[in-house]
C-alpha positions in Angstrom: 0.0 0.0 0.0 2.0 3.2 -0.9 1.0 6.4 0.6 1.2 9.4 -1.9 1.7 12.7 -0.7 0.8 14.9 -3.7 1.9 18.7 -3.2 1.3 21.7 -5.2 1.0 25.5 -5.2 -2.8 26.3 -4.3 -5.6 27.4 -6.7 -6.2 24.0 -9.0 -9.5 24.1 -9.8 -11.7 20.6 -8.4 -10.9 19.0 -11.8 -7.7 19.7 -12.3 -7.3 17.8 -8.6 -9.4 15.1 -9.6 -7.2 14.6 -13.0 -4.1 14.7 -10.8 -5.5 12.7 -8.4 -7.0 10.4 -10.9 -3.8 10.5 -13.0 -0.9 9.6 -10.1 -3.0 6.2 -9.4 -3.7 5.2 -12.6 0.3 5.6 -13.1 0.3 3.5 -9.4 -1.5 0.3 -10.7 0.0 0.4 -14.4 3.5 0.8 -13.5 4.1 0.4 -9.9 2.5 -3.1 -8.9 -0.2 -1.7 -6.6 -3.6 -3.1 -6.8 -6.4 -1.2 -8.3 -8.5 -0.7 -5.0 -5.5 0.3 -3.3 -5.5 4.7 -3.4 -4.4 6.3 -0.3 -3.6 9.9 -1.5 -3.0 13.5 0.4 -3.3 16.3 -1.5 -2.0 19.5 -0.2 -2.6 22.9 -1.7 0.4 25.4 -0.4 0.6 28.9 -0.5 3.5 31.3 -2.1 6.3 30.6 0.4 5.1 27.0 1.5 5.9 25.5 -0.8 10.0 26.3 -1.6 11.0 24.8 -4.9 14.6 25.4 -7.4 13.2 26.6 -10.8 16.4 24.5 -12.6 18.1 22.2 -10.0 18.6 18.3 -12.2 16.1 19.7 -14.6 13.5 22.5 -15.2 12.9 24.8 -15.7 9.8 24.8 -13.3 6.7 26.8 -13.2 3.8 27.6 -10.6 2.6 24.4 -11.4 5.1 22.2 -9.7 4.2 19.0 -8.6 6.1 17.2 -5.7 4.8 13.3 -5.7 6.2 12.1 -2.2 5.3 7.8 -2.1 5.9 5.7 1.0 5.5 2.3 0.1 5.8 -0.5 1.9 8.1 -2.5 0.0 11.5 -2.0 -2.7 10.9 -2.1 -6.4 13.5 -1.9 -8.9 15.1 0.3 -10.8 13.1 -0.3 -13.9 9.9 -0.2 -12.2 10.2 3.0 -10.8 11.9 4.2 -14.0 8.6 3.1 -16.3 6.9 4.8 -12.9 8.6 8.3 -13.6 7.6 8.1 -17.2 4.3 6.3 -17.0 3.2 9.3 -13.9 4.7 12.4 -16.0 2.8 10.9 -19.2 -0.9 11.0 -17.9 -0.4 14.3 -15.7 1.0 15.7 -19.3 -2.4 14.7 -20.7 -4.6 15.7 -18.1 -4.6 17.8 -16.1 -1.8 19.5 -18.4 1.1 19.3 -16.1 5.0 19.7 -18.0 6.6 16.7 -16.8 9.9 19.1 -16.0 7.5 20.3 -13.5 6.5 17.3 -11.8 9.1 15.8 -9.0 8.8 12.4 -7.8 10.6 11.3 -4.1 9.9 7.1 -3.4 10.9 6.0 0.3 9.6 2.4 1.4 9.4 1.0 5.0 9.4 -2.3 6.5 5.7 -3.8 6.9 6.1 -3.1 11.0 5.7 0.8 10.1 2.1 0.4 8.6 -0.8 -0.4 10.2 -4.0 -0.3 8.2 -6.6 -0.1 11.3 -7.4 -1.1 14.3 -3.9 -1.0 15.8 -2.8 -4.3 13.7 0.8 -4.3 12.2 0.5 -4.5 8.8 2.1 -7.5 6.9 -0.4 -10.5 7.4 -1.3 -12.9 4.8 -3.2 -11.1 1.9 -1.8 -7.5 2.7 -0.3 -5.7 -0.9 1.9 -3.5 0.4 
């Protein structure tokens, strides 16, 4: 089950959240190994100041309408899975809402299944559990 933390400068319209929203899952199950049921997403409108961003550090250059995609999962993947990730994630938010992929970031930290608990005070990491 990764987390995604989904950060942005505020004043997106409903749909344009929705499309984000929509579009960072989508990129989740295609190219990330997560279920389909599986969305567990914060979305966090910042304003001028909050949100502290280099216009042209390791690409760029970035406008207003920087992304930052934080995931905590709760297991590795590899290198190329997280690579078709990248591309897969900056493809749909290209197509809708409209993001530049030079303006979308993407941090991936996992944790062991003894961080997670789903409910109920229960470690996470029982038989069944995607993580």
């Amino acid at each position: 089950m990764p987390l995604a933390r989904i950060s942005l400068l505020r004043g997106r319209s409903a749909g344009a959240l929705d499309a984000l929203s929509a579009g960072v899952h989508a990129a989740l199950v295609e190219h990330f190994e997560v279920p389909a049921g599986d969305r567990f997403q914060v979305i966090e409108q910042l304003a001028p100041g909050e949100l502290v961003f280099d216009r042209d550090y390791l690409g760029g250059p970035r406008s207003n309408r920087f992304v930052l995609v934080a995931i905590t999962a709760g297991r590795q993947r590899s290198a190329a899975v997280k690579q078709r990730f990248y591309q897969g994630l900056t493809r749909r938010l290209a197509d809708a809402p409209g993001i530049d992929p030079e303006d979308v970031m993407v941090v991936i930290s996992t944790g062991a299944p003894e961080d997670w608990s789903f409910g109920g005070g229960r470690v996470a990491g029982g038989a069944g559990e995607q993580q």
